[in-house]
C-alpha positions in Angstrom: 16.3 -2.1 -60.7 18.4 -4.7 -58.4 21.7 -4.1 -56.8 21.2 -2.0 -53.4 18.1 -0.3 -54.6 16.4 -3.5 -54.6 18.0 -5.2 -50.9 17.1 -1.4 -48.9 13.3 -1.7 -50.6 13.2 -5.5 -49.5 14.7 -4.3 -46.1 12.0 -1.5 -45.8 9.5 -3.9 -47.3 10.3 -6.3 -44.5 10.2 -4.1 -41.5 6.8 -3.0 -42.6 5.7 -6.2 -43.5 7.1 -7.5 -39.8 5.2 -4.6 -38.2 1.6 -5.3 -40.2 2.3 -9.3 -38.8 2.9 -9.0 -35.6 -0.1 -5.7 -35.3 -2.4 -8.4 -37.2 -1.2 -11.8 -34.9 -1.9 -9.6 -32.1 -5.2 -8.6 -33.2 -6.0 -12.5 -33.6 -4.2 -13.5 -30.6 -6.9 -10.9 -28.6 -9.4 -12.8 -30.6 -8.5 -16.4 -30.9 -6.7 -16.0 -27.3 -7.5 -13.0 -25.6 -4.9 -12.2 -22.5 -6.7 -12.9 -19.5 -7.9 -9.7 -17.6 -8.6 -8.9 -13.9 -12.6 -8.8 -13.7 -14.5 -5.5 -11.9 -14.6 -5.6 -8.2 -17.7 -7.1 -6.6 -19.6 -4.7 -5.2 -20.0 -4.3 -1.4 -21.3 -1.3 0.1 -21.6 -2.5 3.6 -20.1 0.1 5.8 -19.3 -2.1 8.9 -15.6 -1.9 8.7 -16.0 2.5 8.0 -16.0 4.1 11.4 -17.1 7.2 12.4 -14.4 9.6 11.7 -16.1 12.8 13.1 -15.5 11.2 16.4 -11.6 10.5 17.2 -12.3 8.2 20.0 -10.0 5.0 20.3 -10.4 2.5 19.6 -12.4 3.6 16.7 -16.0 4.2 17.1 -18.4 2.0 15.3 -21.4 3.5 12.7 -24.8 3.9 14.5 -28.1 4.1 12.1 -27.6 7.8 11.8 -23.9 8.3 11.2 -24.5 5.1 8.7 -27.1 7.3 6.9 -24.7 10.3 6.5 -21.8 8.2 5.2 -24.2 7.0 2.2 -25.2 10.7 1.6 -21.1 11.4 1.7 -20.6 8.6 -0.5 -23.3 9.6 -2.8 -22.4 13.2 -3.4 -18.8 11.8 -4.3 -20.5 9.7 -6.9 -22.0 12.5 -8.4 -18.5 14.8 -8.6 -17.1 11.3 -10.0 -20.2 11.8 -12.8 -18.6 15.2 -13.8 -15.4 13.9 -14.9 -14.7 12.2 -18.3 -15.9 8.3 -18.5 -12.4 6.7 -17.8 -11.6 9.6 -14.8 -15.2 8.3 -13.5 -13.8 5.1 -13.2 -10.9 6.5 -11.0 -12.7 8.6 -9.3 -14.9 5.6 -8.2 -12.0 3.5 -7.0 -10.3 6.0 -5.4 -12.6 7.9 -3.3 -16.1 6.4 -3.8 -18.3 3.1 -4.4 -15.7 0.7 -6.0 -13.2 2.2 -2.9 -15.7 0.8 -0.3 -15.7 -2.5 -2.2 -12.4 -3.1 -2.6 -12.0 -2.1 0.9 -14.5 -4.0 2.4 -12.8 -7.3 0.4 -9.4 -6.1 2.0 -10.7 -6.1 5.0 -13.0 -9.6 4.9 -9.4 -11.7 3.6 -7.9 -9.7 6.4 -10.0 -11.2 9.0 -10.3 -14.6 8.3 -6.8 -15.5 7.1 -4.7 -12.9 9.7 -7.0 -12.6 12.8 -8.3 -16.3 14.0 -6.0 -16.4 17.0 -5.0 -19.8 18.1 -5.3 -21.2 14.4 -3.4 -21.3 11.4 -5.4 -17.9 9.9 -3.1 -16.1 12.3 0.0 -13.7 12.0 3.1 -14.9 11.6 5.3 -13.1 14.3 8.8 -12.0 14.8 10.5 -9.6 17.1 14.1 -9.8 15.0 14.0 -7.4 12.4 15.7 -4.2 12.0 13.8 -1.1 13.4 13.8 2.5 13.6 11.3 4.4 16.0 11.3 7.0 18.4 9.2 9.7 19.7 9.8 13.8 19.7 7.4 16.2 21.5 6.5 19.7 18.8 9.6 21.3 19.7 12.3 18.8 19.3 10.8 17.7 15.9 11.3 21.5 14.7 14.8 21.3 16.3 16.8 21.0 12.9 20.4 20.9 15.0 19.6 18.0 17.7 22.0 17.1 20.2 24.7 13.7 19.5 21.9 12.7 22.3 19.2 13.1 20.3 17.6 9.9 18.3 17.3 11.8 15.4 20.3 13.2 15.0 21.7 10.4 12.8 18.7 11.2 10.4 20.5 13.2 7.1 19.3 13.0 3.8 22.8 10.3 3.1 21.8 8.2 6.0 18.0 8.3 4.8 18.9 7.5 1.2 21.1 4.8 2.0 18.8 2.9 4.5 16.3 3.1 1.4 18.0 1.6 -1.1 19.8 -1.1 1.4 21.7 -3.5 -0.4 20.5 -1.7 -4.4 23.4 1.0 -2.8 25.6 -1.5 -4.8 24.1 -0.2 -8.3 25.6 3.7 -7.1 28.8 2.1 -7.4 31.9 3.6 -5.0 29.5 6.2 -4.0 26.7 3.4 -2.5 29.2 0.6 -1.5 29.5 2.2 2.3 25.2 2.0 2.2 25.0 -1.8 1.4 25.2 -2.9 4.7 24.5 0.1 6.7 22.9 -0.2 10.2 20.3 2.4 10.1 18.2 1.0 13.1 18.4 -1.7 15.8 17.4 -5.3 16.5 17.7 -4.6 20.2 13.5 -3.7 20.6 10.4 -5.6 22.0 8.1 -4.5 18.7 6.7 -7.1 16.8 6.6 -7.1 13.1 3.2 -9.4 12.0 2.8 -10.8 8.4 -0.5 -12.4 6.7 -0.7 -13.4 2.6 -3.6 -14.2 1.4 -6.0 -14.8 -1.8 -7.8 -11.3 -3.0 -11.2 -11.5 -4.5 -11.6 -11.4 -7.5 -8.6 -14.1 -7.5 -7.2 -12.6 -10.5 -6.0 -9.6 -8.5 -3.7 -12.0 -7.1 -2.4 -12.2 -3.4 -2.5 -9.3 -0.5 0.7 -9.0 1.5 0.5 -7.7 4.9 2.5 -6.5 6.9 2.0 -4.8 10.4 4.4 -3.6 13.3 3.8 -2.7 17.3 1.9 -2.6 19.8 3.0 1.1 20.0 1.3 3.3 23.2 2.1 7.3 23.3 -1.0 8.7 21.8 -0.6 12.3 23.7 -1.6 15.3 21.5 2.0 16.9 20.1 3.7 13.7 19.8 5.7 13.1 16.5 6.2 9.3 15.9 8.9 8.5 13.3 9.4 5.0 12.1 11.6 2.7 9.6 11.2 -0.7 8.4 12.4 -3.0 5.5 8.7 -4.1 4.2 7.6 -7.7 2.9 11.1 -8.8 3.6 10.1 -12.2 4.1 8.6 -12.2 0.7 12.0 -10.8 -0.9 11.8 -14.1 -3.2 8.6 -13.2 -4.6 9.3 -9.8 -5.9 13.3 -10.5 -7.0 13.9 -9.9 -10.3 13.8 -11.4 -13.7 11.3 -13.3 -11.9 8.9 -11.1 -10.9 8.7 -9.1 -14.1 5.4 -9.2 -15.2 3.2 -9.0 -11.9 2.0 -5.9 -10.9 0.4 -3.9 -7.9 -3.0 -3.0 -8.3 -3.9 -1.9 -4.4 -1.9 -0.9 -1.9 -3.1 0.8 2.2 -0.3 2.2 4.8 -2.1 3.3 7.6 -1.8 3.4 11.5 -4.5 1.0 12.8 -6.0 0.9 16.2 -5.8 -2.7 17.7 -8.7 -3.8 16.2 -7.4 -3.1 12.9 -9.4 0.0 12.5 -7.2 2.9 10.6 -7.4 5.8 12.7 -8.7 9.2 11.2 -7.6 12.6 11.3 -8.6 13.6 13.7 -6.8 12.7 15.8 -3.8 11.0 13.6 -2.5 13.6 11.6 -0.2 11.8 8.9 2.3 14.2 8.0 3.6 11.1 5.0 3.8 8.1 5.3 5.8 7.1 2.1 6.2 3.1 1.4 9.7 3.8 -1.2 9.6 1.3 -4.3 13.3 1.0 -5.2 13.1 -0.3 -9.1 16.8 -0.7 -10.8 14.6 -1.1 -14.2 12.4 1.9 -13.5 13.2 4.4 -17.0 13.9 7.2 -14.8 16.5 8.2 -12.1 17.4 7.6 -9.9 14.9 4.4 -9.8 13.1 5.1 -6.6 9.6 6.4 -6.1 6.9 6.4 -3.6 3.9 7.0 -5.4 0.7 4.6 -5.7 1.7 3.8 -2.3 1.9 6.5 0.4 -0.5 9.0 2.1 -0.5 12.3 3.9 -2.4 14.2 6.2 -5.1 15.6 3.1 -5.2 12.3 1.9 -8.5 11.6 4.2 -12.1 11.9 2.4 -14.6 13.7 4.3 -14.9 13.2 7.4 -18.6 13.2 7.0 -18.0 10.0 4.8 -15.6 7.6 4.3 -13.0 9.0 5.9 -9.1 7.4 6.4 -10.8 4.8 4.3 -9.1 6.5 1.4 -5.6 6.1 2.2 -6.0 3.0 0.2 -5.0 3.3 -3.5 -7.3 0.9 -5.5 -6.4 1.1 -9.2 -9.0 0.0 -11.7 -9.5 -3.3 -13.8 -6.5 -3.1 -16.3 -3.9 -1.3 -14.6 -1.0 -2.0 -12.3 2.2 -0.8 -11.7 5.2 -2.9 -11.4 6.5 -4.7 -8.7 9.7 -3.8 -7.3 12.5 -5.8 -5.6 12.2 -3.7 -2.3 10.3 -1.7 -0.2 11.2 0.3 2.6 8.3 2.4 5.2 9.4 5.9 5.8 6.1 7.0 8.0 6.2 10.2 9.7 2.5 11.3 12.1 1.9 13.6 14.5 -1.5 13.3 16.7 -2.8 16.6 17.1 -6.0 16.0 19.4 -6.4 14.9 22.8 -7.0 11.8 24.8 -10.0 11.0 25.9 -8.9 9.6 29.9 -11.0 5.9 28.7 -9.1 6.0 25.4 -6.9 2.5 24.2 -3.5 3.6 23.5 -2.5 0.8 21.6 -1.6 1.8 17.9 -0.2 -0.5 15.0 1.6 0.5 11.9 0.5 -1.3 8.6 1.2 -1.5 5.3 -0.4 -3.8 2.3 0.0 -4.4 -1.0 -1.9 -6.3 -3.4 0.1 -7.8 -6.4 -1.1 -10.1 -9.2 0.3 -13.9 -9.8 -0.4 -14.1 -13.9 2.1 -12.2 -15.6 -0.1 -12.3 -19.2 -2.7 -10.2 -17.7 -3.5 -7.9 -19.8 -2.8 -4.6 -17.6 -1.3 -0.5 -18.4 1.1 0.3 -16.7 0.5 4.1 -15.3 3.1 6.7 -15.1 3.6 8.9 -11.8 4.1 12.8 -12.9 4.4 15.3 -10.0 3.8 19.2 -11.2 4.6 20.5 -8.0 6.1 23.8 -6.8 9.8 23.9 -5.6 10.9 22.6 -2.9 14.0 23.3 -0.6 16.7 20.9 0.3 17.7 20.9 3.8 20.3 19.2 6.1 17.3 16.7 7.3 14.3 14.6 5.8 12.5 16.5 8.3 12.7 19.3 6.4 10.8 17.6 3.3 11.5 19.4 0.3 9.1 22.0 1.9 9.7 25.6 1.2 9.2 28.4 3.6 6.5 31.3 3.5 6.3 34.8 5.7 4.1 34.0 9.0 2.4 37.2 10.0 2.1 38.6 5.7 0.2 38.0 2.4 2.6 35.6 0.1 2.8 34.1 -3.2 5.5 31.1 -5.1 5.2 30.7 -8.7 6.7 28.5 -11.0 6.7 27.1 -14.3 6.6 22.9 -14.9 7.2 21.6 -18.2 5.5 18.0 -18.8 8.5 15.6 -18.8 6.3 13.4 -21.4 3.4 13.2 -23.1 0.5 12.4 -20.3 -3.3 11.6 -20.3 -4.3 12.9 -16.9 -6.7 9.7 -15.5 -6.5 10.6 -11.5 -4.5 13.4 -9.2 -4.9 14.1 -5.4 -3.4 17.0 -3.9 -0.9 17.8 -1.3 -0.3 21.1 0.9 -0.9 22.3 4.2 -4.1 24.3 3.7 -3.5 26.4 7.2 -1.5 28.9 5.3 -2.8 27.8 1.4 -5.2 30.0 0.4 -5.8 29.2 -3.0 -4.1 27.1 -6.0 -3.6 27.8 -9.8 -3.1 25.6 -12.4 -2.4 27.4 -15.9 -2.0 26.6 -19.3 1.6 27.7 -20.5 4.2 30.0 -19.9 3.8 32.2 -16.6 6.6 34.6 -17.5 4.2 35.3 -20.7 0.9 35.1 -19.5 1.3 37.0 -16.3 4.9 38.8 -16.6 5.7 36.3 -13.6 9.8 37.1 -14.3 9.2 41.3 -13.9 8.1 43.3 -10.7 6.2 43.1 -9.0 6.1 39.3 -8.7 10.1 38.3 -8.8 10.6 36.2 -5.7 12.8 36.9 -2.8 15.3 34.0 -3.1 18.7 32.7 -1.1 20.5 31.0 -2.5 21.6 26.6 -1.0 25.4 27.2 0.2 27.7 24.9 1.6 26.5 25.1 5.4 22.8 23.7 3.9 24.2 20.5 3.4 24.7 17.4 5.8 27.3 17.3 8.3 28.4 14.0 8.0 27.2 13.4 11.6 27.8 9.4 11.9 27.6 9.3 8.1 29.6 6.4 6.8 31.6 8.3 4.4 32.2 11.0 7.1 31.6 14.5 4.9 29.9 13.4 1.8 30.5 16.8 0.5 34.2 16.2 0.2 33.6 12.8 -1.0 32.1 14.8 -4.2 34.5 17.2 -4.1 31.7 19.8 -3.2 29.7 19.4 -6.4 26.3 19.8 -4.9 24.6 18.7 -8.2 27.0 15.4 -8.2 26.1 15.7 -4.1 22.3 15.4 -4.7 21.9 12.9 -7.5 23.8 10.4 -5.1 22.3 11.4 -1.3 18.5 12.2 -1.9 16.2 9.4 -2.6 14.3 11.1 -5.5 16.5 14.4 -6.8 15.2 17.0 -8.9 16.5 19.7 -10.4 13.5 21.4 -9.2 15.2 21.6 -5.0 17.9 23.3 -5.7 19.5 25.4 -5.4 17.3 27.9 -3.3 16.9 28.3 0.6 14.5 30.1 0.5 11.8 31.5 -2.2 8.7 33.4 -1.9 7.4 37.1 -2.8 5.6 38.6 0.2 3.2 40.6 -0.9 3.6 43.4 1.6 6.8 44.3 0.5 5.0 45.2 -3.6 2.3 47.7 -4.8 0.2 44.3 -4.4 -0.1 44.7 -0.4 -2.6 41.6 -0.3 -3.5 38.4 -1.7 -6.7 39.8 -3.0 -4.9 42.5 -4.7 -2.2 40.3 -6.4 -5.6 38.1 -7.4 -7.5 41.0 -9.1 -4.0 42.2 -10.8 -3.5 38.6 -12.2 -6.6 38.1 -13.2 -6.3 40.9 -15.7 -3.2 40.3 -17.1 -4.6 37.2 -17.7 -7.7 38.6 -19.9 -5.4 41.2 -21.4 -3.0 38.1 -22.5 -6.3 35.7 -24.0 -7.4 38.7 -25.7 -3.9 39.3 -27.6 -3.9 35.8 -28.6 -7.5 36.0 -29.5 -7.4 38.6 -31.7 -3.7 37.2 -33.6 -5.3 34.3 -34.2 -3.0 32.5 -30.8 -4.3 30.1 -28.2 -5.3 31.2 -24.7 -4.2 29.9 -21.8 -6.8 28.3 -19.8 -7.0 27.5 -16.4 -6.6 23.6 -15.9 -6.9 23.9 -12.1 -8.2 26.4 -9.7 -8.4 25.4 -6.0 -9.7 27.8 -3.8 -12.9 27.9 -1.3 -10.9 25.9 1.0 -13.7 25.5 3.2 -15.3 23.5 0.9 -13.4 20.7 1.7 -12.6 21.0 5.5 -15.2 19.0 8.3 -16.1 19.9 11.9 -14.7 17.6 14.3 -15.0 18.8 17.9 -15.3 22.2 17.1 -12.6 22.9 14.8 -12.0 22.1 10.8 -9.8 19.5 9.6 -8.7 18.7 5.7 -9.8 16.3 3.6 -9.5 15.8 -0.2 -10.8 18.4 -2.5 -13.3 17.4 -5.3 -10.9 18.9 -8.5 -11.9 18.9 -11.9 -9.3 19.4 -14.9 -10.1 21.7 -17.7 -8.3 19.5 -19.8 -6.5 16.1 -19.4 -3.9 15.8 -22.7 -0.8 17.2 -22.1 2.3 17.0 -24.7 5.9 16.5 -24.1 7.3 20.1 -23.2 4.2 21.8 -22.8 4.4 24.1 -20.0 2.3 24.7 -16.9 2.4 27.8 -14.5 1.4 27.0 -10.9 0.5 30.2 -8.5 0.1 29.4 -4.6 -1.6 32.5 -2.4 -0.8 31.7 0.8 -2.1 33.3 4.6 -3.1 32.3 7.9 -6.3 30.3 8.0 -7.9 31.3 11.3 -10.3 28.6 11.8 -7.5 25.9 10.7 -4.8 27.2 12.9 -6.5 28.8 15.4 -3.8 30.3 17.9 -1.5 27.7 17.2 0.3 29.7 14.1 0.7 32.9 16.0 2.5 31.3 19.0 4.2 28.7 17.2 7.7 28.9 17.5 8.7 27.6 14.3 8.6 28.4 10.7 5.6 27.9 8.2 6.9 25.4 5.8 4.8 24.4 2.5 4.4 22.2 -0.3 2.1 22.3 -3.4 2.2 18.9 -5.5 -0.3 17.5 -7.4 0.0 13.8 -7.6 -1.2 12.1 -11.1 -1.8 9.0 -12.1 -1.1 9.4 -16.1 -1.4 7.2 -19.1 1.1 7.6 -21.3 1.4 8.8 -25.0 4.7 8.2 -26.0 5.8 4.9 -27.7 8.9 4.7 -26.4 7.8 5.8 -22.3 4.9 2.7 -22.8 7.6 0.4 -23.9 9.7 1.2 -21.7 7.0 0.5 -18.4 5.7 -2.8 -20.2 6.9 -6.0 -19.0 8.6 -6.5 -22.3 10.1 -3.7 -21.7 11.1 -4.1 -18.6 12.7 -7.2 -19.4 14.7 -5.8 -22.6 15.9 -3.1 -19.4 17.0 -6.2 -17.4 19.0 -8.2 -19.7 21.0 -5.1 -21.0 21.7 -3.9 -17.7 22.7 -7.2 -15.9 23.9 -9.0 -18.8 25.7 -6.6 -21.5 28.2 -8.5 -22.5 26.1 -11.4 -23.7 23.7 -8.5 -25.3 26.5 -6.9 -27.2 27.7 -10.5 -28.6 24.4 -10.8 -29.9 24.0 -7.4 -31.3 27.6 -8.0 -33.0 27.3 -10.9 -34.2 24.0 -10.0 -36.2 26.2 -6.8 -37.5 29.0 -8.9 -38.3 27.0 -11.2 -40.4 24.5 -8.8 -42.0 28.7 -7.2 -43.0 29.6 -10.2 -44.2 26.2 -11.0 -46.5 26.9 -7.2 -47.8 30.5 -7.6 -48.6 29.6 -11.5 -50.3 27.1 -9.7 -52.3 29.4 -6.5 -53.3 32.2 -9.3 -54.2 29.7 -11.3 -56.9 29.1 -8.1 -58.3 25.2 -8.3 -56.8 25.0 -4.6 -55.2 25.2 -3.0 -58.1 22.0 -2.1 -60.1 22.2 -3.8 -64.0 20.2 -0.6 -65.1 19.5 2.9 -64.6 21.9 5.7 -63.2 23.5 3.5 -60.4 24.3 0.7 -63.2 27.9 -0.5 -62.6 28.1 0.0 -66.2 26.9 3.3 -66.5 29.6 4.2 -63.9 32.1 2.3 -66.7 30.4 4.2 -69.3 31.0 7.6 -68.3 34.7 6.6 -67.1 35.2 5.6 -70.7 34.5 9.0 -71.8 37.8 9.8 -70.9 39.3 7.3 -72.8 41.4 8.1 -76.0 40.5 4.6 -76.9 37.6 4.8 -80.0 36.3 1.6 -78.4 35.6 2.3 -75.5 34.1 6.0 -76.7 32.0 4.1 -78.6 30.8 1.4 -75.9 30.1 4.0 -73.2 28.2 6.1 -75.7 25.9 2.9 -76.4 25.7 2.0 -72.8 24.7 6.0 -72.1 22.3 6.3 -74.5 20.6 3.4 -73.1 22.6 0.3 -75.1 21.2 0.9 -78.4 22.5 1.0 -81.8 22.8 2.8 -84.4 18.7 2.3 -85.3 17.7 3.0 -82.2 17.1 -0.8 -81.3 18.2 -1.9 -78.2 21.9 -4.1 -78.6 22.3 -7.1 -76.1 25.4 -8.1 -77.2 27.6 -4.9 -75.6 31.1 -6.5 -74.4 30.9 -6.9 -70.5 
């Protein structure tokens, strides 16, 4: 006892003892002073901002009696789907899609109009006309044109250019690589648009403040036009979301839509919104390369039923206690195509708008969520137009496979789902390893793949850095981490990957079904019988009609009503995802046949996911986050700190070694048990005799103990 043995037990015993405090002042504090929380949404189930979105009239066409009555019986049978899922996904599902939507909604919508819409008074937009812009407008065929002319307006539009207008001046963090992005003119100042902004109280107040933010009049409605548009968002707000400051507040609702003028999001039909991505550049996010877009985008399956509520649910409402952290900028990448005609008495006038709802009290007691996509692999082309899409055979049966491994440890508590269902037939979700389960990496089912080359990658048309291959030195991976605005390892480095089933023993979809489907039973079996675990299904989408509304005689998507088989996933467990894809008649009608261009695809499910790790919930907590701040911006003063405290814990070691205080004064770490058994090789009778004594415990020659050994 003593010496070191003693000062690493008091160091363990402190650490634990530090840990039980602060777990038990915690516990009191949420007692004695609980952290204030944001309280459940009022409900309001008044449907008189919902319009009818089986009609795609503009403006937008009020609710009569009977379409009224059909939204409630919509509304209700989403309540019951909701009533399926797990008590905590209920809640989700109820804010995303169903009752608590419509309420939070409906509050958006009542702040809306009476602090942004009483014209001649104060409650009225602010209004400018100088802000940087990009917008222009391609018909179907100069969209698909992926070489446009120098004329062209999009033929600036790479994947460096795109990447650098997002990030703006947080290029500077990319170092030499960025510096040419800081202040890079993506659009012009030279328009007649007007960008409108409104702030005002949410209810409940402790949601904090909406930020709105709105951009038009726009007019060219025709069926087949692609509108494309760029903006720096909440700009005027910059010194409410800069950081250290804002660490702490979070979003708990955000809406980007296209409005008609009376503020009214218009549907799809006839808007069909291909993305409409609002990027949320974070330099303290715990993952590169510190941009995402989720929590606050849409696309064209984003819509519920048409039958119900409609575009109502491109808003993302998150629950009481959760929020995601506000970021320092964000920058509208929108990209919609309307794919129905005019009506000759129509309004033309369009708007584009996007909102987001952040909290003021930074002790709220809020999770912070974590985005994870399990998506199939996408393709990097030469242009954002491209999208991380991957192509599939027109006129054949196909099928894309791959297997996603779960970054982290994940509670699933809400997912949405994004392809383009004219050519998806059906979706798989499956429990662990494909190349096991199904023999995914053998024939019949290895894809047909090319391989990315040189000529995939931007020209350096008007690029700042003029080729940004050479400024890498053609290192693609070096390449992509730098130019895209989210990178994966999962687009690259294929051009093109998909099995077409015409080409195998398979011949059809159904037949690759039926031969997959057995394999699986033969595979649960095995396991089964060894004793092994089976791999379930934790998806299956399929019966596509299911989830696609009449509107003027043809179907159009909305979301699917999915239910997991499971919602606990551990770091590095594995999921196998299996897309079937063919031509939809009823959803493409003639359109895919004579179609000019390529059918391009993406499967991704979106989740919103607690979780599980320590470490990934420290690192999104606003301590966290702030830890993340001061050791990126201020490292020097960190490391001071840090050695200082080594120095001195050095220098309290080394005072206690020189006193003779490290050593243990008993035992077989003694300092004079050491002596002892160096006295052994003494000569000296003395000293055999003192280290005997001291070995045999210092006692003499009756076997009583003897204090009085020479030091």
């Amino acid at each position: 006892w003593g010496g070191w043995p003693r000062y690493a037990l008091l160091c363990v015993s402190a650490v634990v003892g530090i840990k039980v405090a602060v777990e038990l002042s915690s516990g009191v504090a949420s007692v004695v002073a609980p952290r204030p929380k944001i309280p459940p949404q009022e409900r309001d189930l008044s449907l008189k901002y919902i319009r009818d979105y089986k009609d795609p009239r503009a403006p937008a066409v009020a609710l009569t009696p009977e379409t009224e009555e059909r939204v409630r019986h919509e509304l209700l049978k989403t309540s019951v789907y909701c009533a399926t899922l797990s008590a905590e996904q209920q809640v989700w599902c109820e804010h995303m899609i169903g009752r608590d939507l419509l309420s939070g909604y409906n509050a958006y919508r009542n702040g809306r109009a009476a602090h942004c819409e009483q014209e001649g008074t104060e409650n009225w937009w602010t209004e400018t006309t100088n802000f940087q812009l990009k917008y222009y407008v391609l018909d179907e065929d100069a969209y698909y044109n992926f070489t446009p002319s120098p004329t062209a307006p999009n033929y600036d539009v790479t994947w460096p250019t795109f990447s650098g207008a997002i990030r703006g001046p947080w290029n500077a963090e990319l170092g030499e690589h960025g510096l040419p992005y800081v202040d890079y003119q993506w659009g012009t100042y030279d328009h007649d648009y007007r960008l409108q902004s409104c702030k005002f109280e949410a209810t409940p107040r402790e949601r904090g403040h909406w930020y709105v933010n709105r951009v038009g009049p726009f007019s060219n409605r025709d069926k087949g036009s692609w509108h494309f548009i760029w903006f720096h968002a909440f700009a005027q707000w910059e010194d409410e979301f800069r950081l250290p400051e804002a660490i702490g507040r979070a979003m708990t609702a955000s809406l980007v839509s296209f409005n008609d003028k009376d503020g009214n999001i218009i549907g799809y039909p006839p808007l069909h919104m291909h993305h409409f991505h609002m990027f949320q550049v974070n330099p303290l996010a715990p993952f590169w390369p510190h941009t995402v877009f989720t929590d606050f985008e849409t696309h064209g399956d984003d819509s519920c039923s048409q039958e119900g509520l409609g575009a109502a649910c491109y808003m993302k409402f998150f629950p009481p206690g959760f929020g995601s952290q506000v970021v320092p900028r964000y920058f509208v990448d929108a990209l919609a195509n309307f794919v129905a005609d005019n009506h000759p008495e129509d309004d033309q006038e369009f708007w584009v708008e996007v909102s987001l709802l952040a909290t003021d009290d930074k002790r709220l007691d809020l999770e912070r969520p974590l985005p994870v996509l399990p998506m199939m692999p996408g393709l990097h082309g030469h242009m954002p137009a491209l999208a991380g899409t991957y192509v599939v055979p027109k006129h054949t049966d196909s099928l894309v496979w791959c297997t996603y491994e779960l970054p982290f440890s994940v509670e699933f508590l809400w997912w949405k789902w994004h392809t383009h269902y004219y050519y998806t037939n059906e979706i798989w979700f499956v429990e662990g390893d494909g190349t096991e389960i199904f023999g995914l990496d053998r024939d019949p089912y290895i894809l047909h793949t090319t391989p990315w080359t040189r000529a995939d990658v931007a020209d350096g048309r008007r690029d700042p850095t003029g080729d940004p291959m050479k400024e890498f030195d053609g290192n693609l991976d070096e390449y992509i981490q730098f130019r895209f605005p989210i990178p994966t390892e999962w687009e690259f480095p294929y051009n093109e990957r998909f099995l077409d089933l015409a080409t195998t023993p398979l011949q059809t979809m159904e037949g690759a079904k039926e031969d997959l489907l057995e394999r699986h039973r033969a595979y649960n079996a095995k396991q089964l019988a060894s004793g092994g675990k089976p791999a379930d299904f934790i998806f299956r989408v399929g019966d596509i009609e299911q989830f696609h509304s009449d509107v003027g005689g043809r179907m159009w998507t909305h979301r699917p009503h999915t239910k997991p088989s499971k919602s606990v996933f551990h770091k590095g467990d594995k999921i196998t995802i299996i897309a079937f894809h063919r031509n939809t008649p009823y959803l493409c009608g003639d359109t895919c046949e004579t179609s000019k261009q390529p059918i391009r695809q993406h499967i991704i499910n979106v989740m919103t996911c607690r979780p599980l790790d320590a470490d990934m919930k420290f690192a999104l907590s606003s301590a966290g986050t702030q830890l993340v701040y001061y050791t990126k911006y201020y490292p020097m003063t960190c490391f001071l700190l840090l050695a200082t405290l080594i120095a001195s814990l050095a220098y309290l070691a080394y005072s206690l070694y020189a006193l003779g205080k490290c050593a243990p004064t008993a035992g077989p770490f003694s300092r004079n048990q050491y002596k002892a058994y160096a006295k052994l090789e003494s000569d000296d009778p003395d000293d055999l005799e003192l280290s005997t004594k001291a070995i045999n415990g210092h006692r003499d020659i009756n076997g009583h103990r003897d204090f009085n050994i020479p030091k």
